[in-house]
N, C-alpha and C positions, 0 to 999 in steps of 0.2 A: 544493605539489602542482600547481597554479596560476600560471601567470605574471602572469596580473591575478584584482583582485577578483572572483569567482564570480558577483557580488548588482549589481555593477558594469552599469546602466541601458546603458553607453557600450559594455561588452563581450559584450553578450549578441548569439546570433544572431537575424539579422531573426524576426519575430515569426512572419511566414505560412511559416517552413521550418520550427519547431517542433514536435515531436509531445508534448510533454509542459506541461501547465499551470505559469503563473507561481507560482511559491511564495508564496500569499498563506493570510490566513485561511482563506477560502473553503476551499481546499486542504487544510488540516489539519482542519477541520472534517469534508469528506467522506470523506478517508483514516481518520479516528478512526471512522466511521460504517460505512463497507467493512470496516474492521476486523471490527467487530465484528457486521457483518453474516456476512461467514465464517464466524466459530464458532458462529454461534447457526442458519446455515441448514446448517453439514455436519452439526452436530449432529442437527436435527429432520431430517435427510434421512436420515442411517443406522440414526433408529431407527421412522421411515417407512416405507423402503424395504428397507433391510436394507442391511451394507456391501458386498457387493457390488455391486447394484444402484448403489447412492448414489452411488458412487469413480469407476462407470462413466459415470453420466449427470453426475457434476463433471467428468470429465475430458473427456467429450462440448462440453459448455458451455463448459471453459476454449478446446477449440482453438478453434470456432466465434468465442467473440468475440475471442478472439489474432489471430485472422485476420483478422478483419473489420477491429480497429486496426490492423494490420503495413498492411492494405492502402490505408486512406484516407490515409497519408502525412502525415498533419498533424494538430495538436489539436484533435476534435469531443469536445465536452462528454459526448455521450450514447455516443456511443462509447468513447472513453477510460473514465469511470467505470463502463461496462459491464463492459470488461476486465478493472479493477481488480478489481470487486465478484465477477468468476468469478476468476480467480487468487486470492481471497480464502478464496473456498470452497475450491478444489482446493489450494491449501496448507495450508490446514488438515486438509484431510482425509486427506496423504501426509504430516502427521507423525502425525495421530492412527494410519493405520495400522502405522506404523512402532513406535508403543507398543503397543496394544491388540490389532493382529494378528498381531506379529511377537513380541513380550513386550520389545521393549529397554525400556529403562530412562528413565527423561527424562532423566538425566544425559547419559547415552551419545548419545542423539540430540539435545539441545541441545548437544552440544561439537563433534555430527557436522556438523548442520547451519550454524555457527557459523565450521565451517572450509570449507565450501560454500564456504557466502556470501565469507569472506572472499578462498578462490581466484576465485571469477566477478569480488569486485572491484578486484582485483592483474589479472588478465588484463587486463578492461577500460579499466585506466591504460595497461598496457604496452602496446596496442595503440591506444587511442586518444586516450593524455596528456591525458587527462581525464575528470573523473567528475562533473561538473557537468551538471544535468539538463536548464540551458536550451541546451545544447549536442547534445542530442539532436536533429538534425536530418537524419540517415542511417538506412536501413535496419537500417547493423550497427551502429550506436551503440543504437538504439531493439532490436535484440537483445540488449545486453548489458542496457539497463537493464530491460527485462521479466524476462530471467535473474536478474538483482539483486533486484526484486519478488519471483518465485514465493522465493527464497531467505530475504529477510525474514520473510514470513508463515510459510513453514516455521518458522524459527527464532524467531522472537517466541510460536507456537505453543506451540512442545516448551519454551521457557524459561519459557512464562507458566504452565504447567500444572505445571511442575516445581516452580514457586516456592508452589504453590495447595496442592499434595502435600505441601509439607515443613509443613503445620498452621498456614498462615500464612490459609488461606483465601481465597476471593475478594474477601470486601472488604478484607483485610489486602494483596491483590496488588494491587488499584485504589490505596490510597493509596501501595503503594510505586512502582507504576511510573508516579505522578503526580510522584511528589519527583525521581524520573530523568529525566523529561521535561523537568523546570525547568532542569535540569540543562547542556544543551547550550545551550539560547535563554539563559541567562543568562553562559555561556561566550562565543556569539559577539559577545551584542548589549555585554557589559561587559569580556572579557577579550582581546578579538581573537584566538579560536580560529576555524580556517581554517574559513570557511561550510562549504563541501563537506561538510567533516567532522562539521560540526556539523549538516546536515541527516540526513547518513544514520544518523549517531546517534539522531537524531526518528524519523528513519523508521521504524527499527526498533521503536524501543521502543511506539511505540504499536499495536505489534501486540498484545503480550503485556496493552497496559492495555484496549486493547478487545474484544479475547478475555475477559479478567477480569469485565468489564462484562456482556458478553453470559454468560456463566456466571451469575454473581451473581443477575441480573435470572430467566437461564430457566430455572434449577435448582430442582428441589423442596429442601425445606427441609430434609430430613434429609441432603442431599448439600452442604449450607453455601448455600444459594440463595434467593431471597425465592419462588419457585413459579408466577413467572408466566406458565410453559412457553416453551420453545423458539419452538412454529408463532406465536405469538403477538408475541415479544421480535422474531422476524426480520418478520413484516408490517411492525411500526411501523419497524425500520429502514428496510425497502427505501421503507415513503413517506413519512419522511425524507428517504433519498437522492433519490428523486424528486425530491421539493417542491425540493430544495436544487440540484438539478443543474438543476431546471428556470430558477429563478433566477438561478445562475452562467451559463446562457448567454445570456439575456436582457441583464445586466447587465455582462459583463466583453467588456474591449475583445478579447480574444483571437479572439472568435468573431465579431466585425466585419470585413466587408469591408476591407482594405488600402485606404486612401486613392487614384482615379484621380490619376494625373501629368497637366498640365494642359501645354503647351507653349504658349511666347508666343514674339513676337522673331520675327527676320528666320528664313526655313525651316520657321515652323510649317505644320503642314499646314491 
């Protein structure tokens, strides 16, 4: 897919034209936390406000913070996971209404959404030969992979709900999209399956396990859930995210100044 290694330190673009985080722990910690901050805040919010209301004030939110990332050009901790965390909600909440208001099926809209996702990222090869995320360093590159986002949470959504439907339950969906997620990390790091591939595979899936999570935790009990309500499960996420983004940009070199160039030698100024 790839001409050189993806993970590849020597291929990667310079750091300050990047708008998207290095793939580190850090990262997968906060995307599993967004996750499941999504489902647990469109939830409490549609049955809050009402859905209409709810769909209106997520999709409010999504462009606001879309915009504010598209516009800073580069990767800010508190921005970027802002973004994240409203594409979070507002894709969950356009496949929940795609079931609940529309009546399709899960089936139907996880095969729908599934082929989304997979034109947005056939497009995005064909046009920019590459789908590696530290290569987001372009407007339209960092269009395609937002497109790629709202399209994952869509579909991690519709498949995780589907799989909760067929009587497997939430905590039966937590341990199986725990064993899918070993799944890829253990493909790249022992069978040399192509990074790329194997990230967006992650990517994915932990939608459906943090949607699961956030279910589990904020569902009353006769709907398969421990009852510890929605408004409650999204607080502790969002200061989680907090606490944790507030750390990641203290600690990670990304949000450091670029090194000054120092000139010596005959012509220096």
């Amino acid at each position: 897919m790839v001409s050189v290694h993806p993970y590849d330190a020597s291929a990667r673009s310079p750091r300050a034209l990047r708008r998207v985080p290095e793939v580190t722990l850090a990262f997968w910690v906060l995307k599993a936390l967004s996750t499941a901050l999504g489902e647990s805040t469109s939830d409490w919010a549609v049955q809050t406000l009402g859905p209409v209301p709810a769909v209106l004030a997520g999709f409010v939110v999504f462009v606001v913070a879309l915009g504010v990332q598209l516009r800073t050009g580069r990767y800010r901790p508190v921005v970027y996971w802002a973004a994240v965390a409203a594409v979070g909600v507002f894709g969950t909440m356009c496949a929940d209404v795609v079931h609940v208001g529309l009546g399709v099926p899960y089936a139907v809209s996880s095969t729908a959404y599934l082929l989304v996702l997979a034109g947005v990222l056939v497009a995005w090869h064909r046009v920019e030969g590459t789908l590696d995320v530290h290569d987001v360093t372009t407007l339209r590159r960092e269009l395609f992979y937002w497109a790629t986002v709202v399209a994952t949470f869509a579909t991690g959504t519709a498949v995780g709900d589907l799989v909760a439907s067929t009587g497997v339950g939430y905590g039966g969906a937590i341990v199986l999209f725990a064993v899918l997620l070993v799944v890829p990390a253990i493909g790249y790091r022992y069978l040399s399956w192509n990074a790329v591939a194997a990230f967006w595979t992650a990517y994915v899936l932990t939608r459906p396990l943090g949607a699961s999570v956030a279910d589990w935790a904020g569902k009353p009990r006769p709907d398969g859930g421990v009852g510890i309500g929605q408004g409650l499960v999204t607080l502790v996420l969002l200061a989680a995210i907090v606490v944790g983004v507030a750390v990641h940009a203290r600690r990670s070199p990304e949000t450091r100044p670029a090194p000054r160039v120092v000139r010596t030698g005959v012509g220096a100024p």
